[in-house]
N, C-alpha and C positions, 0 to 999 in steps of 0.2 A: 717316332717321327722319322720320315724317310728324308733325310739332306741329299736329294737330287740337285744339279748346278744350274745354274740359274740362265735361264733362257726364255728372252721376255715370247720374242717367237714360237715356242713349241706350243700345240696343241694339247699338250698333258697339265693337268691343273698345276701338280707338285713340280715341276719345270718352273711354270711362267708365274707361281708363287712359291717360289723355293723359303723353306723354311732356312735353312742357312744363308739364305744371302738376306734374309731377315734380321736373322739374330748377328751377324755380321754388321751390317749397317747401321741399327739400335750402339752393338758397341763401340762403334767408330763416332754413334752421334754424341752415347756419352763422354768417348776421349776428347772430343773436341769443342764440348758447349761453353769453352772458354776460350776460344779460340776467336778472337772480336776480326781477325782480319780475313779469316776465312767467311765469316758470318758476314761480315762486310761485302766481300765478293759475290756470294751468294746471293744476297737483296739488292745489286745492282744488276746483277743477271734476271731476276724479278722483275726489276722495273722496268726493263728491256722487253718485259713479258716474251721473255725465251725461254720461259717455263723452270721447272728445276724436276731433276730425277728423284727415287724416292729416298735413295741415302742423299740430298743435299735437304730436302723436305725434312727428313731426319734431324740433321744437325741444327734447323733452324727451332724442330717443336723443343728441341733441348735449349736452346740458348737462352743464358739465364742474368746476360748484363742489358740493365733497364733502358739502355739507351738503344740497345740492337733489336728487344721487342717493342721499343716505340718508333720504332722504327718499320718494323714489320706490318705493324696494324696499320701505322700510314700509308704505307706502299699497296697494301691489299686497299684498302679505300681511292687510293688513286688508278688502279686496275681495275676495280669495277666498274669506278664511274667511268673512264676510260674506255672498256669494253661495252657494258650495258648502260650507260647512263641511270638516269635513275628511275626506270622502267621496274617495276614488280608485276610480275606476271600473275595471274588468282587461277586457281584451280578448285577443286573440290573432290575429296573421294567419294566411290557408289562402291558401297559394299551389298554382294550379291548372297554371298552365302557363307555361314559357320560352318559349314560339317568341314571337318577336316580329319585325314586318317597319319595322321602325324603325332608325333609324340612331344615336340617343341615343350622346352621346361620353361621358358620362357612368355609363351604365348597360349592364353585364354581358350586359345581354340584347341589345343590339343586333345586327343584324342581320350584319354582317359578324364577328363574334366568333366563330371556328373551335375556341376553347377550352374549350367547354364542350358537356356532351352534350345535345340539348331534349329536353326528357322533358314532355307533356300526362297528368294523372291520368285513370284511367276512373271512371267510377263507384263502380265497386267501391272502385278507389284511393282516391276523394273516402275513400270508408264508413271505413275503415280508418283515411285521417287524422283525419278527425272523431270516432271511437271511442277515438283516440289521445287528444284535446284534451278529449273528456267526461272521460275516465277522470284528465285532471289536475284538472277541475272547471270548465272554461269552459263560457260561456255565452252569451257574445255574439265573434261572429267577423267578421274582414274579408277579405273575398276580394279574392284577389291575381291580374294575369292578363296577361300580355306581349298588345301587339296583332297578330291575326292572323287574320284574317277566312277564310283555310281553317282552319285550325288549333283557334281560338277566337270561332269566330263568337258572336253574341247566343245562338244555339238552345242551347249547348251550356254559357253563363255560367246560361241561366234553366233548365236541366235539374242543373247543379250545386245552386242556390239551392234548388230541390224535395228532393234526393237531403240536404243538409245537413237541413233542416226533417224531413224524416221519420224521420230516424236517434234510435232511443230503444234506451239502454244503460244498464242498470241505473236509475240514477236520471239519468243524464246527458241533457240535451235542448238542444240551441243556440234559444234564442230571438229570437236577433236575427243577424243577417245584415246586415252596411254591405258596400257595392260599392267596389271602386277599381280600374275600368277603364277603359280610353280614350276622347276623346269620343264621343259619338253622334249620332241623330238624336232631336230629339222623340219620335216614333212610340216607338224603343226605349226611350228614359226611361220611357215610359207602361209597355213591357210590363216593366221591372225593379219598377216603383211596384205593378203588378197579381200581381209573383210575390213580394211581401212585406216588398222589402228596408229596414234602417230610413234608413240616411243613405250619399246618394253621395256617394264621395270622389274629386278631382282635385286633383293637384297641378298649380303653375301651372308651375314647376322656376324660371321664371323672369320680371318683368314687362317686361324691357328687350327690346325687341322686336327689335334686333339680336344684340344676344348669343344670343336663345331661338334664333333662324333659325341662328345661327353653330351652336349645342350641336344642333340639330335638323337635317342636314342633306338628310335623305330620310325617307320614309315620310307616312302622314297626317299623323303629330302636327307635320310641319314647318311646317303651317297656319297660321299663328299666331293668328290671326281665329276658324278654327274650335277651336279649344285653349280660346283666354281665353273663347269666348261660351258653354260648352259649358252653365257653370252654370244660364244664362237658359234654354237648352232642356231642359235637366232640369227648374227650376222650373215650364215650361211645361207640359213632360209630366207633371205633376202629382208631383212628389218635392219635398219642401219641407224636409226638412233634407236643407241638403249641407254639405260640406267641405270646405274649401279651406289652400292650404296654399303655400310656395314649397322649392325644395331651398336653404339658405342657401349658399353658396360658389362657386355658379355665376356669379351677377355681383355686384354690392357690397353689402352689406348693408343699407345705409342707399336703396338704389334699390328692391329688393322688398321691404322694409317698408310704405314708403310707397305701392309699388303693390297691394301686399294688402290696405291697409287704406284703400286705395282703392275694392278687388274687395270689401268685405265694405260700403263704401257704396254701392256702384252696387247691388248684390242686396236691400238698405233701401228704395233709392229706388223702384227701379222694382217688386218683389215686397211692399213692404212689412214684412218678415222680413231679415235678415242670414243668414250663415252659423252652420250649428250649431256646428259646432267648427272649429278653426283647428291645423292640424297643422306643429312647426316642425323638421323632420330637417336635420341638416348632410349635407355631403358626404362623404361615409368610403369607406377602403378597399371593393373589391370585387375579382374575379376582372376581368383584363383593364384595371381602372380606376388607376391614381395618381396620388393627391388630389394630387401636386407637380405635376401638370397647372391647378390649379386655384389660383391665385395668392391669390384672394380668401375663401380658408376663412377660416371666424369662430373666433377663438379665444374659449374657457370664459366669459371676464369680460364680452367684448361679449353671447355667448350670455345669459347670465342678463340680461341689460338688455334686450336686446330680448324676451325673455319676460316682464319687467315693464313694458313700452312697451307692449305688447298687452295687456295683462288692465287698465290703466288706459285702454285709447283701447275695446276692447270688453268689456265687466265682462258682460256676460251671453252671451258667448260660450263656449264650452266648451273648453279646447286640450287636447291631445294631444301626447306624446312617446313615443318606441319604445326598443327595444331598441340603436338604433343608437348610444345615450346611455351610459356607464357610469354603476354604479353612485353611485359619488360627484357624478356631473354631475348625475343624477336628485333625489338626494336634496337637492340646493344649490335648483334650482328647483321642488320641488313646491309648496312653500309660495308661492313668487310668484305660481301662478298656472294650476298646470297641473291637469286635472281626468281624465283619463283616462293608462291606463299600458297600456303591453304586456307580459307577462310570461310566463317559459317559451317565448319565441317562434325559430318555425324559417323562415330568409326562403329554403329551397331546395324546390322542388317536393319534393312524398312526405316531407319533414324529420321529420315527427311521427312515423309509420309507422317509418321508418328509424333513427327515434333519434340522428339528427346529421346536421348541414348540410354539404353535398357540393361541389360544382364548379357545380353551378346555384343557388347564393345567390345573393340578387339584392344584397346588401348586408353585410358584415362586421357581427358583431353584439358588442358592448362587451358588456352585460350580459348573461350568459349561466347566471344562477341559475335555478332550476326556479321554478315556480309558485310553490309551496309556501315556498318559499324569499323568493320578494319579498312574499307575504302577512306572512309573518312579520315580515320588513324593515319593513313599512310598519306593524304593530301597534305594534311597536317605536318608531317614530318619532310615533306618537300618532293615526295615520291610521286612518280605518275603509275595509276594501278592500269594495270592493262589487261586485257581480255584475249588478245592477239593469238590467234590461230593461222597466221597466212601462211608462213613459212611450211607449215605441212602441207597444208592445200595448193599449195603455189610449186611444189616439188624441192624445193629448197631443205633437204635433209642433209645427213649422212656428210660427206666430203663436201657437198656442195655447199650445205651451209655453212664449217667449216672454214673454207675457204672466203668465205664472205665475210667474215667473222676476224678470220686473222689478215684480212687486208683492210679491216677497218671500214668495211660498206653495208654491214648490216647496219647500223645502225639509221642507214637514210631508209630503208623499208621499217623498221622496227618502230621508229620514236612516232612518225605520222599515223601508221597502224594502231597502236597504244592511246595515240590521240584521240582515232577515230572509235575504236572499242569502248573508250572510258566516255564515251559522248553517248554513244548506244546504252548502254549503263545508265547512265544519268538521265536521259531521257524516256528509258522506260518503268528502270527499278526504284532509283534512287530516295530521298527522302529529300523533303524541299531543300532541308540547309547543306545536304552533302551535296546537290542540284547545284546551287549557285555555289558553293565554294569550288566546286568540280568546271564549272565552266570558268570558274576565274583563272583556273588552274591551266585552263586551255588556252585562250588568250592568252596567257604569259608565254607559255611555252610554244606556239606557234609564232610569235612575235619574234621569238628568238633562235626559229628556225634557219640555220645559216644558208640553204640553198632556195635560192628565189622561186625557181621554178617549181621546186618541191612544195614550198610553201603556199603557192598559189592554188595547186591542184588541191591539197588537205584543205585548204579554208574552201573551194569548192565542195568539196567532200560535206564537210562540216554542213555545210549548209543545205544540203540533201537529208542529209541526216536531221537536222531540227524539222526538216519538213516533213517527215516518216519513212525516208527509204532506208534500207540497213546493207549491213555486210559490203561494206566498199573494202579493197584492202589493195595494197605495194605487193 
């Protein structure tokens, strides 16, 4: 392991995730996780939502007296609602294609796995699964895509992204389009940035740069250099919200914590901007995969702590959880901090079309209710689900949405949009009872919109919208 000094700025991976200033700050967290006055200072800097670096992030997933993590879980739930109110954004993935020339020990798709059949979508297949995911009422999608440069080159990722965008089905239209494909080059970041997409996703799987090379034995991604820097050349090629994210169970927990929140300062320093959102998947069953391979899964309790150790260290960051989650795991941490859901989701090529996940999942999926089903869920639960694409379309990324974000004015675009999405929703997909509890849900939360003039325009809106017109947005 190469201990280069720690420089969140440098362009070199092992710099802006220095292994020693890792295992430095690990042991500084555990000298100090009895340290209640330090701990104390820390979750006041939190609730200040002035963020916290990843050795203070450190010291907080260590602290282990009961009054300092009920303390922490509160503060992360006063942050979110704070920041996003109780907005859950829905998403859905499209997975385009298994081939992948990767060797991942971890994932189904690798390369030597004779288990499974590869199946790449055509076009047509795209149409079909995309007419599959209007017809539940999604709106914003994340393409999924094994690496494989005969298979799945760039030409055939940016002729997907066209083929999703043009597909109009009744009232069904995908407005947003996120990426999660392998690294690339600059050049290609510029032509995803130029065919629409809104935010690149990569996961890092892992920061320990022995373990990743161990999990990583062939293919490009065993890079490690080109893996971790991939963010900077996407920023470069002009994409300015990305994703980032680690697979928790692959190496310690407490080791890519701290080097993600590492990865989300080094993208501050040197870009000026952090990461949009921050994706946190455990390791789960798969076809070819057993997690008793994998000694260092994170069990529930540590789970939900490390999703309140990130929404207090980046409070304007956006995170994400998938299907890979059950029910009950989902509904423990939405309130600490998560802002984005997957719902209805198929993680096997053709899954939507086909109507159930096959032998090409890329992942075991816990929660497996319909759409319709988790909207309901989450009205239930007090949540407004929202469909909200405007911020991309409306140019509000990168710094600039940022910036809205931490002067506390997204939320007068955000919560009316989310109104107006979940109205679209209910009026064309919904099922009668999630219909009327869904408009009840409106009324309430419009009633208690604090700005007058804002309030008058959304119940204008609203009212276009019961009549058939769509896509209004702030």
């Amino acid at each position: 392991m190469n201990d280069k000094v720690y420089d969140p700025s440098s362009s070199e991976a092992e710099s802006f995730i220095s292994h020693a200033e890792i295992s430095d700050s690990l042991a500084y967290a555990a000298e100090h996780r009895n340290d209640i006055s330090l701990a104390k200072s820390l979750l006041r800097k939190a609730k200040a939502c002035k963020g916290l670096n990843h050795r203070e992030a450190a010291v907080l997933l260590e602290a282990d007296d009961p009054e300092i993590v009920r303390e922490m879980f509160s503060i992360a739930r006063e942050i979110k609602y704070r920041l996003y109110g109780n907005r859950i954004v829905l998403f859905a993935p499209l997975y385009l294609s298994d081939y992948c020339v990767n060797g991942c020990v971890y994932c189904p798709y690798h390369i030597q796995n004779s288990h499974i059949a590869r199946r790449k979508l055509s076009m047509d297949e795209i149409r079909r699964e995309v007419i599959a995911l209007q017809d539940m009422g999604h709106k914003r999608l994340a393409i999924e895509s094994g690496e494989d440069p005969v298979h799945n080159p760039l030409d055939y990722i940016l002729e997907a992204i066209e083929t999703v965008y043009g597909i109009r089905h009744r009232n069904g239209a995908i407005r947003r389009v996120n990426v999660n494909i392998a690294a690339t080059t600059v050049e290609n970041y510029g032509k995803l940035k130029d065919a629409g997409i809104g935010t690149y996703i990569l996961f890092q799987e892992t920061y320990h740069k022995d373990a990743y090379e161990a999990l990583h034995p062939s293919g490009p991604k065993s890079d490690y250099a080109w893996h971790t820097e991939a963010m900077d050349r996407a920023m470069l090629g002009g994409i300015d919200d990305v994703g980032i994210g680690v697979l928790f169970g692959l190496d310690t927990y407490r080791y890519d914590l701290t080097g993600l929140l590492m990865h989300a300062e080094h993208l501050e320093a040197r870009f000026g901007v952090g990461p949009h959102t921050i994706s946190v998947p455990r390791i789960c069953p798969a076809a070819d995969i057993d997690t008793h391979d994998f000694p260092n899964a994170v069990p529930d309790d540590v789970f939900s702590r490390i999703i309140a150790v990130i929404r207090l260290a980046v409070p304007y960051t956006g995170m994400i959880i998938s299907t890979r989650e059950s029910e009950s795991v989902r509904a423990k941490v939405l309130g600490l901090g998560i802002s984005q859901i997957s719902g209805g989701s198929r993680t096997s090529v053709g899954g939507y079309a086909d109507g159930r996940d096959g032998d090409t999942s890329q992942f075991d999926i816990s929660d497996r209710r319909s759409l319709d089903e988790v909207v309901s869920w989450l009205l239930d639960m007090g949540h407004v689900p929202s469909f909200c694409t405007a911020c991309y379309r409306e140019g509000r990324t990168g710094d600039r949405f940022m910036s809205l974000v931490k002067n506390g004015k997204i939320a007068g675009c955000c919560h009316p949009n989310a109104l107006m999405t979940l109205a679209e929703y209910l009026a064309d997909y919904a099922s009668d009872a999630v219909r009327r509890k869904g408009l009840d849900v409106i009324k309430r939360e419009l009633s208690q919109m604090p700005d007058e003039r804002m309030r008058g325009i959304t119940a204008g809106y609203l009212e276009k919208i019961a009549a058939g017109r769509r896509d209004f947005r702030f």
